[in-house]
C-alpha positions as CSV (number, residue, x, y, z in Angstrom):
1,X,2.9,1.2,25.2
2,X,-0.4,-0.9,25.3
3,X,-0.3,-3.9,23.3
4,X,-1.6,-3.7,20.2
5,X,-3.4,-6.6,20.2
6,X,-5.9,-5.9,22.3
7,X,-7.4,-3.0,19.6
8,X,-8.6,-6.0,17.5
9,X,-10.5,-9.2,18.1
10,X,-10.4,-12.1,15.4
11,X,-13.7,-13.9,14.5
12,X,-14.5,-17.0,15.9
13,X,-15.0,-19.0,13.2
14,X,-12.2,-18.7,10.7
15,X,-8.6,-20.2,11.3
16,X,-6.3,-17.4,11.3
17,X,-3.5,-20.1,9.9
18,X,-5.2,-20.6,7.1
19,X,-5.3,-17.4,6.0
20,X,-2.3,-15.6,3.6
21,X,-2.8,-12.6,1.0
22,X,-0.2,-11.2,-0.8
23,X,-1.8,-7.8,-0.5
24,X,-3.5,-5.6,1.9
25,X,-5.8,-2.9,0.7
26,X,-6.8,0.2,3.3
27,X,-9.8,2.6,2.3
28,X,-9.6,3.6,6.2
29,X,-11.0,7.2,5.8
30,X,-8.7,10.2,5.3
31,X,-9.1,14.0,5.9
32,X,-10.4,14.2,2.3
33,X,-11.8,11.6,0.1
34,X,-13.4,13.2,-2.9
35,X,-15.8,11.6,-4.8
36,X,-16.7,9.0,-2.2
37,X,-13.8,6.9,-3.7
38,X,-13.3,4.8,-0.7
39,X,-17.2,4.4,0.0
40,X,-18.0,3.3,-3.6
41,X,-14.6,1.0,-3.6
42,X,-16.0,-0.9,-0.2
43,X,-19.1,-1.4,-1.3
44,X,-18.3,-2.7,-4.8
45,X,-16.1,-4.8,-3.8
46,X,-17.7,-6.3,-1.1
47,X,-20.7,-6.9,-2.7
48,X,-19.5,-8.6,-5.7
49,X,-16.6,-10.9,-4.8
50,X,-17.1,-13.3,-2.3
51,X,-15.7,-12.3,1.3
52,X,-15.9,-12.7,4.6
53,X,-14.6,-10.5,7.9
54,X,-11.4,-11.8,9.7
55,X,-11.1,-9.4,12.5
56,X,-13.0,-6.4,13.9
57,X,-11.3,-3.4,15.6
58,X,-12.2,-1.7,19.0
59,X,-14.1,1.4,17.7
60,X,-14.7,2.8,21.2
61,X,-10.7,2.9,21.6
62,X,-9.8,5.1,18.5
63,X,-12.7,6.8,17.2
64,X,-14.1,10.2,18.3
65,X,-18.1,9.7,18.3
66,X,-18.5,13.1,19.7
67,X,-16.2,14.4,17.1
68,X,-18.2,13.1,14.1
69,X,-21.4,11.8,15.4
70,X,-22.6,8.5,14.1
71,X,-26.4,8.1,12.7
72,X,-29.4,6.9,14.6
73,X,-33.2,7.0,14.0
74,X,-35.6,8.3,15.5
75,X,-39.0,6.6,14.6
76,X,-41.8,8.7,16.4
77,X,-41.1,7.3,19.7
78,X,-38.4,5.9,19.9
79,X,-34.5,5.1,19.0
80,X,-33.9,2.7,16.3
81,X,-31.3,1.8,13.5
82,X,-27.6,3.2,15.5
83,X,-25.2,2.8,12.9
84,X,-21.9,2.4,14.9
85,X,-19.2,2.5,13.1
86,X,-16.7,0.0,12.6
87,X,-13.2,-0.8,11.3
88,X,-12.7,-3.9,10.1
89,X,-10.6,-6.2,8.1
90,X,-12.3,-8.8,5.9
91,X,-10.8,-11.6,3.1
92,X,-11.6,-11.1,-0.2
93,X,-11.0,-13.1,-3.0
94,X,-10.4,-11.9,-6.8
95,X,-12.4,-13.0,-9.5
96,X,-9.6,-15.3,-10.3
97,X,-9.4,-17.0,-6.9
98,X,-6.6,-14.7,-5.7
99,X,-7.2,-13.7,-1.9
100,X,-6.1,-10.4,-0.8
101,X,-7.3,-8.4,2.5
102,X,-9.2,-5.1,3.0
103,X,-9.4,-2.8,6.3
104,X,-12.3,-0.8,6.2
105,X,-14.0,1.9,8.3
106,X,-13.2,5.5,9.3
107,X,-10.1,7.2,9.9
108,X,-8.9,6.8,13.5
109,X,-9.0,9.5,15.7
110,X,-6.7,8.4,17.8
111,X,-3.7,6.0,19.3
112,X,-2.2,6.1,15.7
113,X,0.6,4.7,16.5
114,X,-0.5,1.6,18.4
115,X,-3.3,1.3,15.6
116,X,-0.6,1.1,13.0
117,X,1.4,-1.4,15.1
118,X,-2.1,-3.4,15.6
119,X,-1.8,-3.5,11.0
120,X,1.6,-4.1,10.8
121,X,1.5,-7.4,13.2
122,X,-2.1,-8.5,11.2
123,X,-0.2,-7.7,7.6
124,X,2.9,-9.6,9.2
125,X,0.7,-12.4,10.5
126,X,-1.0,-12.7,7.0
127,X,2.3,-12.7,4.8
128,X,1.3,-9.0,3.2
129,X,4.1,-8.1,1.1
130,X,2.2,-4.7,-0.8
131,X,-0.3,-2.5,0.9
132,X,-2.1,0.0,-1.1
133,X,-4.4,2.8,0.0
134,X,-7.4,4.2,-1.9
135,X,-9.1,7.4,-1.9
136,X,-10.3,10.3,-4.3
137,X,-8.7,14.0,-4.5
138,X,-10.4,17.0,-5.5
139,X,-8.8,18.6,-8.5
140,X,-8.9,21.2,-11.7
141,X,-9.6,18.4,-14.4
142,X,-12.8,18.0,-16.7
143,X,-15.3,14.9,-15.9
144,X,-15.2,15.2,-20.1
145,X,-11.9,13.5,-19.3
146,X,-10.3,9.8,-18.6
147,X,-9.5,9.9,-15.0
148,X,-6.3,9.9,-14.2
149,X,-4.5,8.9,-10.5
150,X,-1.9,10.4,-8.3
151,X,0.4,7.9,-7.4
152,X,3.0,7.6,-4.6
153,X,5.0,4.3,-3.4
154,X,7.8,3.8,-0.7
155,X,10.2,3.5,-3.7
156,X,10.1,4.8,-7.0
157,X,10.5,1.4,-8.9
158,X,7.0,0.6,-7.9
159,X,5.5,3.3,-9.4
160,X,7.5,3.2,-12.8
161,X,6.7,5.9,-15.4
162,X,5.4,8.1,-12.6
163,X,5.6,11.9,-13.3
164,X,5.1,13.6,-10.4
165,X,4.1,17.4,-11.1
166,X,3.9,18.8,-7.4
167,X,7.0,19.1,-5.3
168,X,7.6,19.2,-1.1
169,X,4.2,19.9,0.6
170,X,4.4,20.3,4.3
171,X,1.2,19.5,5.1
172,X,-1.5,17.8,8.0
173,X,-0.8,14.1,8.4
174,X,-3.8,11.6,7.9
175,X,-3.7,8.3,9.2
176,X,-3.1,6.6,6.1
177,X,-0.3,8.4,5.1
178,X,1.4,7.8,8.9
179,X,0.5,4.2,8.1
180,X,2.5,4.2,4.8
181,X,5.5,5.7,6.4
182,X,5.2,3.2,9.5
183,X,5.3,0.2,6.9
184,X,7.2,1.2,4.5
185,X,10.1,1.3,7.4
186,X,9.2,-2.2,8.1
187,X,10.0,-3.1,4.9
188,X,6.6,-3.2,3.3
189,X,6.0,-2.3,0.2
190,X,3.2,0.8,0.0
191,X,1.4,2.2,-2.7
192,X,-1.1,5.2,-2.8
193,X,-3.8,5.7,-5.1
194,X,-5.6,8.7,-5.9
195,X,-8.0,9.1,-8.4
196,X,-7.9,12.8,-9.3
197,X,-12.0,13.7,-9.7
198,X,-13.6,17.0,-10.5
199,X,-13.3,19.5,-8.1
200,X,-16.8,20.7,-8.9
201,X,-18.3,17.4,-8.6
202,X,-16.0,16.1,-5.6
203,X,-19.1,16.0,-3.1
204,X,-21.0,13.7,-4.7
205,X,-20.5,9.8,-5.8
206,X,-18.2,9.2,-8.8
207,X,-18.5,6.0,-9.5
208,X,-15.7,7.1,-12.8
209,X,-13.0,7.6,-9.9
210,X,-13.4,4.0,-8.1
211,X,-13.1,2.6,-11.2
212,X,-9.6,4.4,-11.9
213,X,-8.2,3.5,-8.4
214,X,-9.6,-0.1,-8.9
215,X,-8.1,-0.6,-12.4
216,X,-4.3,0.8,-10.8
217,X,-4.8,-1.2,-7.9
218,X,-5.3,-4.8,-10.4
219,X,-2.2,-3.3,-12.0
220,X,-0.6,-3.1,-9.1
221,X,-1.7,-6.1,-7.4
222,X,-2.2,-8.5,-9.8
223,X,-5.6,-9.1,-8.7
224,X,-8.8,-9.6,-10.9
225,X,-10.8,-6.7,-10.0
226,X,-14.7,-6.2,-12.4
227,X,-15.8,-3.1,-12.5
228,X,-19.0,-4.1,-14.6
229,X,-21.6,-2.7,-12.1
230,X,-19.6,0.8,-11.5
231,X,-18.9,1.4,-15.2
232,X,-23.2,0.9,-15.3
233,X,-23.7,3.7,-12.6
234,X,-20.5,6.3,-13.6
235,X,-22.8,6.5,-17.3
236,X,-25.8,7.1,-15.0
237,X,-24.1,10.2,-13.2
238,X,-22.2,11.3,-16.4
239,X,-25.4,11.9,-18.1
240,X,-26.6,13.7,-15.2
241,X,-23.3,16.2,-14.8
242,X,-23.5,16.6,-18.3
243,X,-27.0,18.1,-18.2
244,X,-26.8,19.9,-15.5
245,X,-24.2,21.1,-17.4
246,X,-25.5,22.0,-20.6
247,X,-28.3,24.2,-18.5
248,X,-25.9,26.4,-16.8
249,X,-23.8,28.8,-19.3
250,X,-21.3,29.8,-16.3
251,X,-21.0,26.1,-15.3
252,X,-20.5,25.4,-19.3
253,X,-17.4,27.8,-19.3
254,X,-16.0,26.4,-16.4
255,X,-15.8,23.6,-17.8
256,X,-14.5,24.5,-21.0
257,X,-11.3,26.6,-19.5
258,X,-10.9,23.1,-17.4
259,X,-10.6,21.3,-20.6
260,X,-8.5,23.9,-22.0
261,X,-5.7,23.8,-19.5
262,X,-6.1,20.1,-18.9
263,X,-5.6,19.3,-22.6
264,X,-2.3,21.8,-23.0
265,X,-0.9,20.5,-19.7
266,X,-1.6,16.7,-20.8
267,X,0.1,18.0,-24.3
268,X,3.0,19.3,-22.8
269,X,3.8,16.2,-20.9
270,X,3.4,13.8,-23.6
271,X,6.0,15.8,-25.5
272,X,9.4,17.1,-25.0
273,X,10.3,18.6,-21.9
274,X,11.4,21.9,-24.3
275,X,8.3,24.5,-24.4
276,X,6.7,24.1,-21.0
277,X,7.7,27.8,-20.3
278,X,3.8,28.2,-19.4
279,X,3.3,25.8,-17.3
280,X,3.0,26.1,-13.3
281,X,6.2,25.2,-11.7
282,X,6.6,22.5,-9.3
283,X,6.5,25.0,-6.3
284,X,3.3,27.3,-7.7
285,X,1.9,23.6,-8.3
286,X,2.8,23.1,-4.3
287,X,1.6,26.1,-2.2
288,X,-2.1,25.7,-5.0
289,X,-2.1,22.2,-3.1
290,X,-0.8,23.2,0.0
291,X,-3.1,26.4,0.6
292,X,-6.1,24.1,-0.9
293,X,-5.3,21.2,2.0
294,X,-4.7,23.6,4.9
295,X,-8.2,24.9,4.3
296,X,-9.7,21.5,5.0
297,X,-8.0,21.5,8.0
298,X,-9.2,24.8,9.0
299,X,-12.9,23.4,7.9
């Protein structure tokens, strides 16, 4: 196999030795990421706690620019403003002073596995004990609603309280996911964050569903993590779902079933286990999911 370390290159100026964080966070893209979860999460975070990048990864080795083209200019005459994309890890610190690490960039299209070998010896390197990923899911639940995240961990005392509803997807692997499994079997502890947003509003920015992933993640993590500047710009485009909304009757009933079923299913959980006859099972549950995620893949 190639040696890992030649996918990444360290900065010049920062002393890799002096460098530890408890926790790694990965918004590398997946397959799906509804919402813009992982966009909104970088940019937040990066722009309001003070950082700086530790290491950049070789893009031309595992992306496919043909595959999903990157964006250029073109400014009457000529070629301007290439935005190539990169993957890279930078140090952030909390807004208590507690440092933690985030890789950021698009999902890799390939050498996975030497990729995730290329993490594992960084997050080794570093001291990384817990790795979480973030990204946003489309689902059947209300924006009128909290929202809530999907959680999954390498064991179930991380995630305590959890009450998972689907069952055993088989399903297209992203590169997150193999990540998880690749670290979790070196001991790592991994947790997954989904904020569950809107099905009908998963194409656009939802600022609502960084904030949820952000919140779980300083749960989590023990990390310090504002959301002052999202919370600002999730009223913004609530007020603007709302009346959009409010001026389309069909939309308005949507909406109103969603809130329905949301509300009985929420009920039925909070209460005893007796009663939830009407519910969907664990497996109907599974192939919604499974024939929903098998049509992105065909997309």
């Amino acid at each position: 196999m190639l040696d890992p370390t030649a996918l990444f290159q360290m900065v010049s100026h920062v002393d890799p030795r002096t460098v530890r964080a408890k926790t790694l966070v990965v918004t590398l893209g997946s397959f799906v990421d509804a919402g813009q979860v992982q966009r909104l999460v970088d940019e937040h975070l990066l722009n309001t706690l003070p950082n700086h990048v530790l290491a950049h990864f070789d893009s031309d080795q595992v992306l496919d620019f043909r595959g999903h083209r990157p964006l250029i200019t073109f400014d009457r005459d000529h070629f301007t403003d290439y935005a190539k994309p990169e993957i890279t890890l930078h140090h952030v610190m909390d807004a208590s002073g507690v440092p933690f690490l985030l890789l950021t960039g698009p999902e890799p299209a390939f050498q996975w596995g030497r990729m995730a070998d290329a993490i594992e010896l960084l997050a080794d390197r570093f001291d990384v004990r817990l790795v979480a990923t973030l990204q946003g899911i489309p689902m059947a639940v209300p924006h009128t609603r909290p929202v809530s995240v999907t959680r999954s961990a390498s064991k179930p005392s991380l995630i305590p309280g959890n009450q998972p509803l689907i069952g055993t997807i088989r399903m297209g692997a992203s590169f997150p996911a193999a990540l998880s499994v690749q670290l979790a079997e070196a001991d790592y502890d991994v947790v997954g964050l989904a904020a569950n947003v809107p099905h009908y509003v998963s194409e656009m920015d939802y600022p609502a569903a960084a904030i949820a992933v952000l919140d779980a993640l300083g749960r989590h993590a023990g990390l310090d993590l504002p959301t002052g500047e999202l919370e600002q710009a999730a009223k913004v485009v609530d007020g603007q779902i709302a009346q959009s909304v409010a001026q389309n009757p069909d939309a308005a009933e949507m909406v109103a079933e969603i809130e329905r079923r949301h509300d009985a299913v929420v009920a039925e959980l909070s209460a005893s286990p007796q009663g939830m006859e009407d519910l969907p099972t664990a497996d109907e549950l599974a192939a919604e999911a499974e024939e929903f995620l098998r049509g992105l893949g065909e997309g």
